[in-house]
C-alpha positions as CSV (number, residue, x, y, z in Angstrom):
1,X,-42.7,-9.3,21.0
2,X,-39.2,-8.4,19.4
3,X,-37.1,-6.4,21.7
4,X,-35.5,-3.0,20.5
5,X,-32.6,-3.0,18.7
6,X,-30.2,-0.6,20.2
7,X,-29.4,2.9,17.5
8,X,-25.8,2.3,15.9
9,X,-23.4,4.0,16.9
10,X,-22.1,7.4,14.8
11,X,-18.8,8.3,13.9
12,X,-16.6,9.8,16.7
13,X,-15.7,13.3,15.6
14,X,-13.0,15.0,17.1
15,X,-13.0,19.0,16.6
16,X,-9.0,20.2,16.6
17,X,-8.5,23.7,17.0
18,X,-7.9,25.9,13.6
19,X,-4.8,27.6,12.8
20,X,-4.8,31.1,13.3
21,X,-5.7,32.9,10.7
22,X,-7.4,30.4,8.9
23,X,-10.9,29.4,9.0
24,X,-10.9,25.6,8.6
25,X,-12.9,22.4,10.5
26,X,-11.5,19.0,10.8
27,X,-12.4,15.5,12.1
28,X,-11.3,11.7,12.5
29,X,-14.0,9.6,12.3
30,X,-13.7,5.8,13.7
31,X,-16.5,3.8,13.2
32,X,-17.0,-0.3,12.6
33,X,-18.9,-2.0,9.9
34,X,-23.0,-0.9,9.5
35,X,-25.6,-3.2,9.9
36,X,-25.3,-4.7,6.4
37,X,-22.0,-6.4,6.9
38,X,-21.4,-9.0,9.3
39,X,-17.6,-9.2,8.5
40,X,-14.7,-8.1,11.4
41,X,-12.6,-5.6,11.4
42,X,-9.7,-7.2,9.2
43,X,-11.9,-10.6,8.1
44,X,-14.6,-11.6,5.4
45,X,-18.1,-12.4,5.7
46,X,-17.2,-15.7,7.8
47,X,-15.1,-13.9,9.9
48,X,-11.8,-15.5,8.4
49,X,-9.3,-13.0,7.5
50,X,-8.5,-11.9,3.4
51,X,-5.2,-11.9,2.9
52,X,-3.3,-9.6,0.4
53,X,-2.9,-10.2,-3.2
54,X,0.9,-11.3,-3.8
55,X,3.0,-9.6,-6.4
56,X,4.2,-11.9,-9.7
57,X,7.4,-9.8,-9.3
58,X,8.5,-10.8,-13.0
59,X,11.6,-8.6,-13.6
60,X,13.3,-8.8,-10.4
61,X,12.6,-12.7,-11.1
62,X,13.3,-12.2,-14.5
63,X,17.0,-10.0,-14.0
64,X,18.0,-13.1,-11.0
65,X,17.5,-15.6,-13.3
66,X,19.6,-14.2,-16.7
67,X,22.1,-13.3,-14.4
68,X,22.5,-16.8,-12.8
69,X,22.0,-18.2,-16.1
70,X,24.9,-16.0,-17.5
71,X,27.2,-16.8,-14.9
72,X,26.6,-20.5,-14.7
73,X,27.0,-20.7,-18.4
74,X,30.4,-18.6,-18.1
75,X,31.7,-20.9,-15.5
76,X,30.6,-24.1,-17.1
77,X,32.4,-23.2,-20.3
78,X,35.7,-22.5,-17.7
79,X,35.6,-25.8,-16.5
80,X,35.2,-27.4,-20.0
81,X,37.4,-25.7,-21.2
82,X,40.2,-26.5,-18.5
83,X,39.3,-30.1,-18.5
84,X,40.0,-30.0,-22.6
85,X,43.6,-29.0,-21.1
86,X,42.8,-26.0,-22.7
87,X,44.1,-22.7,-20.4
88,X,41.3,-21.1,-18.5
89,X,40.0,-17.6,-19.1
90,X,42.5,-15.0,-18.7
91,X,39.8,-12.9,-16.2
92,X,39.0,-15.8,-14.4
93,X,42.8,-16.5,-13.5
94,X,43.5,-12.3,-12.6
95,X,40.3,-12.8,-10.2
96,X,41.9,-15.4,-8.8
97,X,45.1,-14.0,-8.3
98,X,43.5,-10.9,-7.0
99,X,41.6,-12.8,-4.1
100,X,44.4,-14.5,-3.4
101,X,46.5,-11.4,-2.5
102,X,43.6,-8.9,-1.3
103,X,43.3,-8.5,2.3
104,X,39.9,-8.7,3.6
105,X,39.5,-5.8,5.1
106,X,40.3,-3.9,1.9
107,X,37.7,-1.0,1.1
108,X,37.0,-3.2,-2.3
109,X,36.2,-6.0,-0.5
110,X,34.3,-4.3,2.0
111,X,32.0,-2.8,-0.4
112,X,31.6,-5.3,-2.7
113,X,30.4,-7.8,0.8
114,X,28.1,-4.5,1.1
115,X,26.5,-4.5,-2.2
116,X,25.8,-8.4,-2.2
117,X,24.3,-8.2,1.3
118,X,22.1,-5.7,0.2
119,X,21.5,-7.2,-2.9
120,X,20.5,-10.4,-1.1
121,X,18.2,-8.6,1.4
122,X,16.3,-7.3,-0.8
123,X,15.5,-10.5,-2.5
124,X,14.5,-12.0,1.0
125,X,12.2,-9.0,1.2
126,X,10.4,-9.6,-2.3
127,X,10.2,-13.3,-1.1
128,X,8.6,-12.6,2.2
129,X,6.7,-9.3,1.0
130,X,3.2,-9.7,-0.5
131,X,3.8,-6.8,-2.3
132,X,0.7,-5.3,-4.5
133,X,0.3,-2.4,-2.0
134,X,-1.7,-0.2,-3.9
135,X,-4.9,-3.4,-4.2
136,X,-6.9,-3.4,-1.3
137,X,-8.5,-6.9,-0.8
138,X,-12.2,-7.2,-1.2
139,X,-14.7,-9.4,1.3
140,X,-15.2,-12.6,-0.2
141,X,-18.5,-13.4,-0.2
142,X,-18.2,-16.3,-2.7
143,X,-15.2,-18.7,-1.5
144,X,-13.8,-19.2,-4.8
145,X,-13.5,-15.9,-6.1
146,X,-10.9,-13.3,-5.0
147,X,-11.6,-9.4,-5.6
148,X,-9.5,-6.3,-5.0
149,X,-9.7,-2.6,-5.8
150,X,-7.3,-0.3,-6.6
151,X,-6.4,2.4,-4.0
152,X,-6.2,5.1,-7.2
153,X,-9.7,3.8,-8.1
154,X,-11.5,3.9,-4.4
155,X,-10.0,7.5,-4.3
156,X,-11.5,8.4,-7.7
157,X,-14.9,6.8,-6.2
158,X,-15.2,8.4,-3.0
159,X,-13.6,12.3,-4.6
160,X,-16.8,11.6,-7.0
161,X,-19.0,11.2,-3.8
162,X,-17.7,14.3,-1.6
163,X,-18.1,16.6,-4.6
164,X,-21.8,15.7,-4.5
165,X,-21.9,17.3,-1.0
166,X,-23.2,21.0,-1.0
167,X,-21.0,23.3,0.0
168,X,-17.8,21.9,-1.7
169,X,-15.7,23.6,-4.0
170,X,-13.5,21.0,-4.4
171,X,-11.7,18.1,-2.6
172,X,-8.3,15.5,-2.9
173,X,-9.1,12.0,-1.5
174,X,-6.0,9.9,-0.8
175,X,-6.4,6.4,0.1
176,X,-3.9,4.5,2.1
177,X,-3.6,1.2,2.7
178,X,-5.2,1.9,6.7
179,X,-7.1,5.6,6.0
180,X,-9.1,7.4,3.9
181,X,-8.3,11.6,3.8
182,X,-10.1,13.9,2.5
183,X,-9.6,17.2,2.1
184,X,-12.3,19.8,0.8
185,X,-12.3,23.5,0.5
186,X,-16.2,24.9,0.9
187,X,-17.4,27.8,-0.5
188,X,-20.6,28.5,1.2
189,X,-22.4,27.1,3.9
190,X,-20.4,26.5,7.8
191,X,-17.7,24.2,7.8
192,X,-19.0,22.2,10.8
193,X,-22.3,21.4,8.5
194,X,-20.0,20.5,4.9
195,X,-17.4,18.5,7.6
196,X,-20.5,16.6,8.8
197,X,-21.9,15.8,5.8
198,X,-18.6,14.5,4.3
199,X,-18.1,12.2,7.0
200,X,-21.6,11.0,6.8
201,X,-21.2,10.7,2.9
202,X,-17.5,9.4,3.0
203,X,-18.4,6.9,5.6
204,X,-21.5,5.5,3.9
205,X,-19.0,5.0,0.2
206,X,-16.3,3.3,2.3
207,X,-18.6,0.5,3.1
208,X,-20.4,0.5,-0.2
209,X,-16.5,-0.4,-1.6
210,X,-16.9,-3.7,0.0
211,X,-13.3,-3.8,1.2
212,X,-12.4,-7.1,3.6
213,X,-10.6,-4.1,6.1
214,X,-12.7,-1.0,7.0
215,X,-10.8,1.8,6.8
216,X,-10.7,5.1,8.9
217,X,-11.3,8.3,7.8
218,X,-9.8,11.6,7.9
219,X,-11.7,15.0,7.1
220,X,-10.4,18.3,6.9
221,X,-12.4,21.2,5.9
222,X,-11.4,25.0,4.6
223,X,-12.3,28.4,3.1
224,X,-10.1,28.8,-0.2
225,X,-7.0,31.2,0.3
226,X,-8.5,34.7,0.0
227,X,-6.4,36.1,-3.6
């Protein structure tokens, strides 16, 4: 004989109190995958972690490399130029009369170090950076195939699915990279009941997405301003 399997556990909902004045119900659900995924918190189906899509980055690729080809060319030309005994570009030599002469801890100088250190900090970030933050990864059920969804396109998914609650008048869904909020007004019916029912709704479309990360969600109920 089978022993019982124990009831899963239910979102934890934690009731804030409402401003004054305004009649409104509210609630962070935390919850871990249901009993149709065996994936981890942050991992796939085998438990190994998705990692993020990287970013192609083409124009901040694309400006580094004219401008290194630019300057390169510029100073190859210089140095041919000088070794045809031919005099060397007239900026060239006021640059490096200039440096010659400028003290270092001349406000020019200072910013210009400024501006290249920047410069090159945020290309070490872009390098480092995965990047693509609005795709959230998908599980990987298949090795060889890669999915993500778009955060705009989850949002549209789940707004779609909190309308169809009763009660609600309308609703914004913003998806973040760690959290799904949601944020209804209701028309009829108690706010406790519509909060509910979003969280069970919301809940149950977050897994359906099929993300590699579950996400938490945030749900915040309210009457429309009174005109």
């Amino acid at each position: 004989m089978s022993e019982a399997q124990p009831p899963a556990e239910r979102p934890t909902l934690e009731k804030t109190a409402p401003p004054q004045g305004l009649e409104q119900a509210e609630s962070s659900a935390a919850y871990g995958p249901g009993a149709g995924g065996a994936e981890g918190q942050d991992g796939a189906a085998d438990g190994g972690r998705v990692p993020r899509f990287w970013s192609v980055r083409r124009v901040p690729a694309a400006l580094v490399a004219l401008l290194l080809l630019a300057g390169t060319a510029v100073l190859l030309y210089d140095v041919a130029s000088v070794r045809a005994d031919r005099p060397g570009m007239a900026w060239r030599r006021t640059l490096a009369d200039e440096l010659a002469t400028t003290r270092l801890d001349d406000a020019a100088v200072l910013a210009g170090a400024a501006v290249a250190a920047l410069l090159g900090l945020w290309l070490i970030v872009l390098a480092l950076t995965p990047g693509l933050r609005g795709v959230l990864p998908m599980r990987r059920d298949v090795p060889q195939v890669r999915a993500g969804l778009e955060r705009s396109a989850a949002a549209l998914v789940l707004r779609d699915r909190a309308m169809e609650v009763s009660g609600v008048r309308s609703v914004r869904v913003a998806v973040t990279r760690r959290k799904v909020r949601a944020r209804a007004l209701a028309h009829f019916r108690e706010l406790d009941e519509v909060r509910a029912d979003l969280d069970s709704v919301l809940e149950e479309g977050i897994r359906q997405l099929g993300l590699a990360r579950q996400l938490g969600l945030s749900v915040q109920v309210r009457r429309p301003a009174k005109r």
